[in-house]
Backbone as a ProteinNet text record, in pm:
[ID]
protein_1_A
[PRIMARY]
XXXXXXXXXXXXXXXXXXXXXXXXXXXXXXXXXXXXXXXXXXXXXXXXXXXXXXXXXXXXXXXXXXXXXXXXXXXXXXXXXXXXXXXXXXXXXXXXXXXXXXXXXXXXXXXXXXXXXXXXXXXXXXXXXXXXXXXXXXXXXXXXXXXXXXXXXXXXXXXXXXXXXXXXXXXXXXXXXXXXXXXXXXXXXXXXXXXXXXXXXXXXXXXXXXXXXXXXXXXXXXXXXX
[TERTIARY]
81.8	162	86.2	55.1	-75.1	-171.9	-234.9	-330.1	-263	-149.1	-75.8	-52.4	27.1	31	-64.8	-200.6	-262.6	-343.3	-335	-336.3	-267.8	-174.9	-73.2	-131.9	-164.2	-217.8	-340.5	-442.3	-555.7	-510.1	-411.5	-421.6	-341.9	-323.3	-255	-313.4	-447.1	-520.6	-606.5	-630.9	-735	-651.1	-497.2	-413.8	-395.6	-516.8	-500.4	-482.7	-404.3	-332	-344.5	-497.4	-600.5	-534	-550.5	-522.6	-598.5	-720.2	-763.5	-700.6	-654.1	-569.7	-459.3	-373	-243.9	-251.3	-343.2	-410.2	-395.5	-522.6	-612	-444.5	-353.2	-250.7	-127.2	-98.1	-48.9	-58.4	-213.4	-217.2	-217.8	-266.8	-245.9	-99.2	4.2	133.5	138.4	97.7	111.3	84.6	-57.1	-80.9	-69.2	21.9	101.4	232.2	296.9	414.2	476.6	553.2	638.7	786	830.2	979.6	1056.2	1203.1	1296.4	1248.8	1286.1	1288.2	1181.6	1062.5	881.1	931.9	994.1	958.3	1057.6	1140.6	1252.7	1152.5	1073.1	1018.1	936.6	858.7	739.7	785.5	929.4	983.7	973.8	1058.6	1084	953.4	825.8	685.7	672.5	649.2	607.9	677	772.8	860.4	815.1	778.5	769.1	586.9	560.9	370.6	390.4	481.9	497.4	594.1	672.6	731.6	600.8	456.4	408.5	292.2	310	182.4	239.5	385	443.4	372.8	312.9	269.4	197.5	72.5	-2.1	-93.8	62.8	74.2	149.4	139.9	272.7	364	499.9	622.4	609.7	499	523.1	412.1	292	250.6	290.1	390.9	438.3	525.4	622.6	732.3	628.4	535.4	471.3	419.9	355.9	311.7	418.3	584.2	655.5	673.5	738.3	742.4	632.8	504.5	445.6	444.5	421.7	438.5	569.6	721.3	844.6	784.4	723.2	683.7	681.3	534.4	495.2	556.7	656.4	696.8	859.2	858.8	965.6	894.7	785.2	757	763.8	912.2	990.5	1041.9	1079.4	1159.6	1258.7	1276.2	1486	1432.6	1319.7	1319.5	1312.6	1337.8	1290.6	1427.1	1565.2	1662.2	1715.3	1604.8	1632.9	1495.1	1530.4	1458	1491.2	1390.3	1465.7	1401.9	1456.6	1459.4	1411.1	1369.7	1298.2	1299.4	1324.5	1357.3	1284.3	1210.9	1159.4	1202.7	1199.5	1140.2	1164.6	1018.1	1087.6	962.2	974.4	891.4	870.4	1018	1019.1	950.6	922.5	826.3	698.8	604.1	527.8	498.3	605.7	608.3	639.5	707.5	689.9	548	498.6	383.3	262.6	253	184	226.1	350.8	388.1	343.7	343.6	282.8	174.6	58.8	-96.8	-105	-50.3	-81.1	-26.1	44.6	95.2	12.4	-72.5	-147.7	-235.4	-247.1	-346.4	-449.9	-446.9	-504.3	-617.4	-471.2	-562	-484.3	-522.4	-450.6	-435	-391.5	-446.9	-345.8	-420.1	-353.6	-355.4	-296.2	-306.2	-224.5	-269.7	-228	-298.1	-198.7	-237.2	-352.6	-307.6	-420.4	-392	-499.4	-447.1	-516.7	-404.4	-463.8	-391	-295.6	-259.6	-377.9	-411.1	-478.5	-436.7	-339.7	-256.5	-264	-198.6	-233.5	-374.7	-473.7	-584.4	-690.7	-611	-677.1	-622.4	-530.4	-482.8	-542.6	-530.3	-625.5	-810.2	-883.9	-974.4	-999.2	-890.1	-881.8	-861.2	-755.4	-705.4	-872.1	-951.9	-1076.6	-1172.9	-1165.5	-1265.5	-1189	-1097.2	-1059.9	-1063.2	-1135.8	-1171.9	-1053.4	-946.9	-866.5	-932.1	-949.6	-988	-919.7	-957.6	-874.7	-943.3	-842.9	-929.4	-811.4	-871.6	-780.7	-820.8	-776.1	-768.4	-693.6	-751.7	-676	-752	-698.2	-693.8	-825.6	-942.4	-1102.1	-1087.3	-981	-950.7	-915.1	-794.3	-744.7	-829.4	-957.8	-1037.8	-1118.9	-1116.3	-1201.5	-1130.6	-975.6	-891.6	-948.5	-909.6	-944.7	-838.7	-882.5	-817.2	-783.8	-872	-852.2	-967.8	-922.4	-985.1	-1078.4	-1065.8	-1146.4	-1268.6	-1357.6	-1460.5	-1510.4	-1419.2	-1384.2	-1442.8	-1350.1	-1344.6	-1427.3	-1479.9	-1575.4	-1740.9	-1713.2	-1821.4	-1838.2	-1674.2	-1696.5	-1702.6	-1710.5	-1723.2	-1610.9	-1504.9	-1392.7	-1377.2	-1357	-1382.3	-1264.7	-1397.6	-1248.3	-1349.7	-1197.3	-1217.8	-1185.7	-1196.8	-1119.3	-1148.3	-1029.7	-1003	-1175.1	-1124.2	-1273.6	-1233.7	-1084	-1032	-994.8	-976.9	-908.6	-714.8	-666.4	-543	-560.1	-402.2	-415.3	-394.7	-424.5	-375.9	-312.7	-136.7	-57.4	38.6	4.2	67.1	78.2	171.6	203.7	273	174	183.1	102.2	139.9	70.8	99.1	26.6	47.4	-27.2	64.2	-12	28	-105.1	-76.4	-30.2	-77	-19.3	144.7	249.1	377.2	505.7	383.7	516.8	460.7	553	523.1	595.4	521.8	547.8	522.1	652.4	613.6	734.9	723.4	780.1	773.7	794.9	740.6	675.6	654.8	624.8	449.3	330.4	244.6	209.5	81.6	24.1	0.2	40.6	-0.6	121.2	14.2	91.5	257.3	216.1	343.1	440.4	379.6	497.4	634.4	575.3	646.7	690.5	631.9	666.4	789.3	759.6	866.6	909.8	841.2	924.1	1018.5	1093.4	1229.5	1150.6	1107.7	1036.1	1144.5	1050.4	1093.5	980	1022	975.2	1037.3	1041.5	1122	1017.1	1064.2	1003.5	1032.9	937.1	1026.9	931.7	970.7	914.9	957.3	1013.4	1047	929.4	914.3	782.4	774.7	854.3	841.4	829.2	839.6	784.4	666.6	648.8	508.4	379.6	442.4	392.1	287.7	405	410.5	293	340	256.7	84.7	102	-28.5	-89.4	-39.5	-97.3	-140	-74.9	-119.3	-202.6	-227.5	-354.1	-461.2	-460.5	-588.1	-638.4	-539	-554.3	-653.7	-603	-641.6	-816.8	-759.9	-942.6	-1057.1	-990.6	-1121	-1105.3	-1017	-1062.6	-1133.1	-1093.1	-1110.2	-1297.8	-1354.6	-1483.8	-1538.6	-1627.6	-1670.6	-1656.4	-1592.8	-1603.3	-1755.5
-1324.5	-1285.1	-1305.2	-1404.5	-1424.8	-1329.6	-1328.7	-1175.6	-1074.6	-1010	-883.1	-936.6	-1034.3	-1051.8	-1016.6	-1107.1	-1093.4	-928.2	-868.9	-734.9	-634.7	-699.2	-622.4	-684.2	-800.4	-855.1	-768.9	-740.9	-689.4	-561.4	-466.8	-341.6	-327.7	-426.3	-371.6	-414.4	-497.9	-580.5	-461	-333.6	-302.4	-105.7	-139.9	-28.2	48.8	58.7	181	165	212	221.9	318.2	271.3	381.7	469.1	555.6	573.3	526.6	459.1	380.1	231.8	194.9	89.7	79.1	200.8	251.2	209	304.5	295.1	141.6	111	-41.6	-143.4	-102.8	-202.3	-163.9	-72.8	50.6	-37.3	7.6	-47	-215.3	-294.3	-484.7	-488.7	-390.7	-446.8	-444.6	-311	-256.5	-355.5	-391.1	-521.1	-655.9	-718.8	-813.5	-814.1	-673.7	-686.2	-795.2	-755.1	-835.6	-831.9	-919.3	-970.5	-902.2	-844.5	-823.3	-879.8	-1012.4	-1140.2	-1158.2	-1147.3	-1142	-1013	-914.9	-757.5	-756.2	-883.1	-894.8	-1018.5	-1061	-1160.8	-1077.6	-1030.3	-951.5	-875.2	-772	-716.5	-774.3	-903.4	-1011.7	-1028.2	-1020.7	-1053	-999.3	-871.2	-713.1	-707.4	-769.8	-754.6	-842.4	-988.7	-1085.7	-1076.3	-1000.4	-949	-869.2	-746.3	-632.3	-728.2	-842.4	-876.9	-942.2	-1088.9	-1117.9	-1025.2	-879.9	-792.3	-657.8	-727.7	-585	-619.2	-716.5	-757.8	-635.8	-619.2	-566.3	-471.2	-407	-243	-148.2	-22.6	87.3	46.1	108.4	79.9	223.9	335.9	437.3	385.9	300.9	197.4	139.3	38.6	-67.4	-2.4	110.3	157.1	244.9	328.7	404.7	300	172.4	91	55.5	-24.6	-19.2	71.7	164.5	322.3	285.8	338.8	312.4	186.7	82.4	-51	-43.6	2.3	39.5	101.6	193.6	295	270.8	170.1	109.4	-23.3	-69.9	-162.5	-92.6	26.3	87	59.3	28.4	-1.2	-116.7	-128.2	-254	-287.8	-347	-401.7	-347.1	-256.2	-223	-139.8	-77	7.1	-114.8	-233.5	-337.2	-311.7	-323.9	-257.3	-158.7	-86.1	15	-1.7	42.2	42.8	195.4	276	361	358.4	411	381.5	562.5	598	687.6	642.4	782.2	712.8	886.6	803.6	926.1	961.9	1036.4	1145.4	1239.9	1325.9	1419.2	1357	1432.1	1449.9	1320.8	1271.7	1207.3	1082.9	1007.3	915.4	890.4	1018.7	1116	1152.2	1195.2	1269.2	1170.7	1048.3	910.3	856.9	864	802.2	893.1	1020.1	1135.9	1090.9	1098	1162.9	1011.6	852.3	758.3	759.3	821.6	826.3	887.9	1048.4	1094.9	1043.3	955.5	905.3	790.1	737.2	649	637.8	559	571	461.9	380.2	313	203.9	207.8	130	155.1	148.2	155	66.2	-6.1	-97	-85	-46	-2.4	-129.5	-144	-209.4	-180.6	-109.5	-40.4	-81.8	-34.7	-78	49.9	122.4	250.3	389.8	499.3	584.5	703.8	804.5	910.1	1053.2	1038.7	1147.4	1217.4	1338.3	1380.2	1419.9	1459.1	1512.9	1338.6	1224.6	1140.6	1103.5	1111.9	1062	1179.8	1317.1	1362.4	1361.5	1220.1	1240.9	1069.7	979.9	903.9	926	1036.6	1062.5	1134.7	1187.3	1256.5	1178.9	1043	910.6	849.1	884.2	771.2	862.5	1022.1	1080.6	1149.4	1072.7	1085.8	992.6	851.8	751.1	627.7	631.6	535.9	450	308.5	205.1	214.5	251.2	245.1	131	67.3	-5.4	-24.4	-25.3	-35.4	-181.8	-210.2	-274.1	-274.3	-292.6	-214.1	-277.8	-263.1	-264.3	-235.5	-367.6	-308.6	-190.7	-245.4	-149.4	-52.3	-22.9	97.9	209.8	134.8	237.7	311.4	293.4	338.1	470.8	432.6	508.6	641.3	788.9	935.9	970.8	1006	1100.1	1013.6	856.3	808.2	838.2	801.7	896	776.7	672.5	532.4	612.3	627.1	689.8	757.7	846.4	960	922.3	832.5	784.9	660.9	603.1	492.9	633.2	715.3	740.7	849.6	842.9	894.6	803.2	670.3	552.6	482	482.6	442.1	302	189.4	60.3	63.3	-0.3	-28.2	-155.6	-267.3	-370.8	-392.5	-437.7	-481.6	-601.7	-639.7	-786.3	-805.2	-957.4	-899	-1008.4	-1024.4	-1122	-1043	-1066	-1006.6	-932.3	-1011.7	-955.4	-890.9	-803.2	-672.1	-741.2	-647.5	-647	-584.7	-589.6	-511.9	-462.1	-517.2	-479.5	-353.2	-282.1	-198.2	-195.2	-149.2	-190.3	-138.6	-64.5	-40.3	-114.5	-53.9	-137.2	-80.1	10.7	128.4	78.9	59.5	23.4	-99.2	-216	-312.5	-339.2	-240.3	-216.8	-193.6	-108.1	-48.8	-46.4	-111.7	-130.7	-51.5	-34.2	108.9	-12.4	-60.1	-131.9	-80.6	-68.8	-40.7	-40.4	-8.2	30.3	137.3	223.4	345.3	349	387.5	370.9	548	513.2	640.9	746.1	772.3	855.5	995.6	1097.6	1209.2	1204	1100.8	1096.9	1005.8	919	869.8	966.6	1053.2	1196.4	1289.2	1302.9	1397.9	1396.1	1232.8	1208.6	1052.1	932.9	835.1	773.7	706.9	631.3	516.9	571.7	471.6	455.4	371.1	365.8	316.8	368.9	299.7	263.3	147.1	146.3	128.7	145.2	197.5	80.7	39.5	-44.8	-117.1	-148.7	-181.3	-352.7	-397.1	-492.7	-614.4	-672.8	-733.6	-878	-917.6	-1053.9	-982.7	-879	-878.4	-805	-710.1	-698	-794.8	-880.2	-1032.2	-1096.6	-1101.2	-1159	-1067.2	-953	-857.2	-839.4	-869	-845.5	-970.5	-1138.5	-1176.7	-1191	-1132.5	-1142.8	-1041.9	-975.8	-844.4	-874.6	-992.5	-1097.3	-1154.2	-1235.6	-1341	-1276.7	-1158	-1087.1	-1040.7	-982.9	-919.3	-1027.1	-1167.1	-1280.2	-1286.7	-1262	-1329.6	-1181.3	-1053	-958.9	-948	-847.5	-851.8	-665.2	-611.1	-489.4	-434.1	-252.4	-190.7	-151
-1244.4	-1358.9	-1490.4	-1534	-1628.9	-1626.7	-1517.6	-1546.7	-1637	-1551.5	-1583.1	-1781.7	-1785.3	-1918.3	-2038.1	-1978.4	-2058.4	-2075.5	-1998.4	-1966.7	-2120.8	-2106	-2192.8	-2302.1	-2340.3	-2492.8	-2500.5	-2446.2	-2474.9	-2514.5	-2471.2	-2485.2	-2615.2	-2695.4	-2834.8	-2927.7	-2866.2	-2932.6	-3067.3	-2990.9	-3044.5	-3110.9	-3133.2	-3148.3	-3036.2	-2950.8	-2925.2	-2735.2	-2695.1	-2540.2	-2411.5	-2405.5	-2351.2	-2178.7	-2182.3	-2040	-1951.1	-1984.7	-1851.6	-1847.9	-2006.3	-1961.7	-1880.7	-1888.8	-1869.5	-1675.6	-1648.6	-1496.2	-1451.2	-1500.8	-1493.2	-1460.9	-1555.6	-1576	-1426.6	-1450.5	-1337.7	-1194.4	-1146.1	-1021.3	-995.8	-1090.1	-1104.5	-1107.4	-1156.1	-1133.4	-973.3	-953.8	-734.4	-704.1	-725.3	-663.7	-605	-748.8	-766.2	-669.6	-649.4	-564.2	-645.5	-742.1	-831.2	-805.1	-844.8	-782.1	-890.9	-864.8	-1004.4	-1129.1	-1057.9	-1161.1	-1236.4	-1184.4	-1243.3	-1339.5	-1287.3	-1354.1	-1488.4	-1515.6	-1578.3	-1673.9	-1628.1	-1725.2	-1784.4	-1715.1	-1766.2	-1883.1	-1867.2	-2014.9	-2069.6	-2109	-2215.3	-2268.7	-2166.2	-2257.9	-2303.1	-2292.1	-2369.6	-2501.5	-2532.5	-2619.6	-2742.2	-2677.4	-2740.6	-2785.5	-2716.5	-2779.6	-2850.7	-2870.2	-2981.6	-3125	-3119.3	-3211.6	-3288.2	-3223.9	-3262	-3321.8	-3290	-3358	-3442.4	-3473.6	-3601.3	-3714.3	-3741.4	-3889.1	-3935.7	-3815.3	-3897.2	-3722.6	-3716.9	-3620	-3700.4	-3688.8	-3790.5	-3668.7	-3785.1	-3674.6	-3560.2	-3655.5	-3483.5	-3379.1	-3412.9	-3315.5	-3210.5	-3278	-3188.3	-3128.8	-3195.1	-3078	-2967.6	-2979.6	-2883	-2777.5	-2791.9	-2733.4	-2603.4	-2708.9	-2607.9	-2515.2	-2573.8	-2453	-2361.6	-2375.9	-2212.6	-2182.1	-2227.2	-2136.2	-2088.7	-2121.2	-2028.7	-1941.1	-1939.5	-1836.8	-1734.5	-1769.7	-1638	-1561	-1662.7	-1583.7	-1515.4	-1459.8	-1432.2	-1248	-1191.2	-1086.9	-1056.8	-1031.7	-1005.5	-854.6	-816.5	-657.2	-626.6	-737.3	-697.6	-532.2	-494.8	-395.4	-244.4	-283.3	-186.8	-149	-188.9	-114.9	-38.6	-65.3	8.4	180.4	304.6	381.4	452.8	480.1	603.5	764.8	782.9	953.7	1026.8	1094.5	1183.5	1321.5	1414	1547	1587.9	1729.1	1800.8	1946.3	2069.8	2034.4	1902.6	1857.4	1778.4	1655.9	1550.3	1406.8	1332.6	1285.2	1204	1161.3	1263.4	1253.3	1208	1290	1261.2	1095	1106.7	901.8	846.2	889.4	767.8	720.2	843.9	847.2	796.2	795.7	733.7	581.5	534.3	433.8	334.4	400.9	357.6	320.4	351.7	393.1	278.2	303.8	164.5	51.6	39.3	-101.2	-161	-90.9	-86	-227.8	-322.9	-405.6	-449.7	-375.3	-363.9	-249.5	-195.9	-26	88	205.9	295.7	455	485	556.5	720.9	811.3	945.4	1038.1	1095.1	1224.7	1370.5	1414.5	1572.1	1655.7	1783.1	1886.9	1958.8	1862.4	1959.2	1840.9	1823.9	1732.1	1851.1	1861.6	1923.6	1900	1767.4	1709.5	1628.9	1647.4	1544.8	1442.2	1437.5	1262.3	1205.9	1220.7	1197.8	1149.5	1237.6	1228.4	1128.6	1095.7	1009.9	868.9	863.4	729.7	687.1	786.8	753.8	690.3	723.4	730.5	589.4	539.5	404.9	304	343.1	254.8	216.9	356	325	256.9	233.2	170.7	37.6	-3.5	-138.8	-196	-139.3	-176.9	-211.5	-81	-78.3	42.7	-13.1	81.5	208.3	286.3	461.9	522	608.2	670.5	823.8	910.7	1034.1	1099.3	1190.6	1261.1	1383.5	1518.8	1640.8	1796.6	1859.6	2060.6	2067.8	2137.9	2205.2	2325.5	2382.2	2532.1	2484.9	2452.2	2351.7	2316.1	2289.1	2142	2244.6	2376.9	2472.2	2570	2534.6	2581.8	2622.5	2670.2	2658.2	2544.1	2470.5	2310.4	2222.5	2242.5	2052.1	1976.3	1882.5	1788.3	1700.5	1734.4	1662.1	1671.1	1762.9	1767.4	1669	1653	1513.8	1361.1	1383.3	1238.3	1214.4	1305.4	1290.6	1236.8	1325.2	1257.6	1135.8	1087.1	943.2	854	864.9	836.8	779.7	855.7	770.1	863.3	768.4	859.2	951	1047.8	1174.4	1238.5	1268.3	1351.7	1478.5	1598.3	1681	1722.3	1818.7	1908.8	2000.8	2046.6	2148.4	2282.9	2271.4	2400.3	2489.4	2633.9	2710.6	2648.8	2646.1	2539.5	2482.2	2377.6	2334.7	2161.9	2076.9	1990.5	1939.1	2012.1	1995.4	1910.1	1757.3	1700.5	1623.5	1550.5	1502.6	1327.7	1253.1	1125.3	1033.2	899.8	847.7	657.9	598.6	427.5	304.6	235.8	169.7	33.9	-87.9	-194.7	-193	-90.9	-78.8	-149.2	-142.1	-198.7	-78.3	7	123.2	228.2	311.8	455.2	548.4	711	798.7	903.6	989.3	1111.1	1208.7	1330.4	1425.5	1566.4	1665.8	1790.2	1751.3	1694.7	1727.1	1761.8	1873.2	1859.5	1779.4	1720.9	1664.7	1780.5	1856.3	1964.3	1972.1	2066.2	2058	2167.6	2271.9	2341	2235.8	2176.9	2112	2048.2	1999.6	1911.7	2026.9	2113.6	2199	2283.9	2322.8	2472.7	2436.7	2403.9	2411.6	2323.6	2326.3	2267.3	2146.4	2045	1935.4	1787.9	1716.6	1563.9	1425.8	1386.8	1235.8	1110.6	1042.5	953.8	854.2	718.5	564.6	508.2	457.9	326.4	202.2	56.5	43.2	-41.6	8.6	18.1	21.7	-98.4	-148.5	-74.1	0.4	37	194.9	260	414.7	363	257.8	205	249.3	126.7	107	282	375.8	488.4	588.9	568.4	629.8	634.3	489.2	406.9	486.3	472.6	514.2	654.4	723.6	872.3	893.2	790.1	789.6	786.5	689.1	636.5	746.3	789	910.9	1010.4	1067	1176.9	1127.4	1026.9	959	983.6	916.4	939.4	1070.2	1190.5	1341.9	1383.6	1397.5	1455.2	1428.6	1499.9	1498.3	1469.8	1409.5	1368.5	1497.3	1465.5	1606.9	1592.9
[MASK]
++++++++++++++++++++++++++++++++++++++++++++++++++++++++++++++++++++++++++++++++++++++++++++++++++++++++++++++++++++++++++++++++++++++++++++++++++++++++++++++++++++++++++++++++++++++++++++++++++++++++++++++++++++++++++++++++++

């Protein structure tokens, strides 16, 4: 929260409210995964930095200043109430998880048990050559499977890790913009969509965020380069 603050002091420091600040500030809020309550303090700061710099800002200054710092602090938690749910056979799961990838603007962090959709795996591949950090993590046995696609994409160089124990690493999970999370049964595969009884739920709910993220970590330092 201090970072982000002082964020906001620098950018009025010098009048002017650059669009690379705008950005720069933009994604450190994503980052942060801030609580209501943080996003409810954070106003009160913004407020209390434009009162200590009316002296000597114009008043169409300091009000333009506010306006975009509201802006950006409009990427708030209220969406942590909301979760949705996807159930397969059938598309939808599928197109959550597509329609995540591409929304992606920043990073993207997978962890499956196996990927062998290709509509999937060619939207990952576009996330990583539009220069969103991908990084997977997934099943040694799995990746050996007939029709995954690790292969694929290891050698378009998009990082990928795996396990190296007899056991699976079966989980199912993904974490886009470190903001919104995609966990379910559902595996990335074409039977999943086709024929079996799966799910995925949406959400971005900053404290299973939070939780998620770290067991992403966890796994990254044990898991080993494919």
């Amino acid at each position: 929260m201090k970072e982000v603050i002082q964020k906001f002091k620098e950018s009025i420091d010098d009048n002017v409210f650059t669009s690379s600040e705008k950005k720069d500030l933009k994604q450190l809020i994503v980052e942060k995964v801030l609580t209501e309550r943080e996003m409810d303090f954070l106003r009160s700061q913004i407020f209390d930095i434009a009162r200590e710099n009316q002296d000597h800002l114009s008043k169409e200054s300091l009000i333009n200043w506010i306006e975009e710092t509201n802006k950006l602090t409009l990427i708030s938690s209220e969406p942590a109430n909301i979760a949705l749910a996807y159930f397969s056979p059938g598309q939808a799961c599928k197109s959550a998880i597509i329609t995540q990838l591409r929304a992606a603007i920043s990073s993207i962090k997978i962890c499956v048990f196996t990927i062998s959709d290709n509509d999937i795996s060619t939207e990952i591949l576009s996330a990583h050559n539009r220069g969103i950090g991908v990084k997977i993590l997934t099943d040694n046995d799995k990746s050996f499977d007939r029709g995954s696609d690790i292969e694929m994409l290891h050698n378009n160089n998009v990082s990928i890790k795996i396990d190296s124990t007899e056991h699976h690493m079966h989980h199912k999970f993904c974490i886009i913009d470190k903001k919104t999370l995609l966990t379910g049964s559902y595996n990335w595969t074409r039977s999943a969509a086709d024929r079996n009884q799966e799910n995925i739920l949406v959400t971005q709910n900053p404290f299973l965020v939070k939780s998620f993220l770290g067991e992403f970590e966890k796994l990254s330092d044990q898991l080993i380069d494919y």
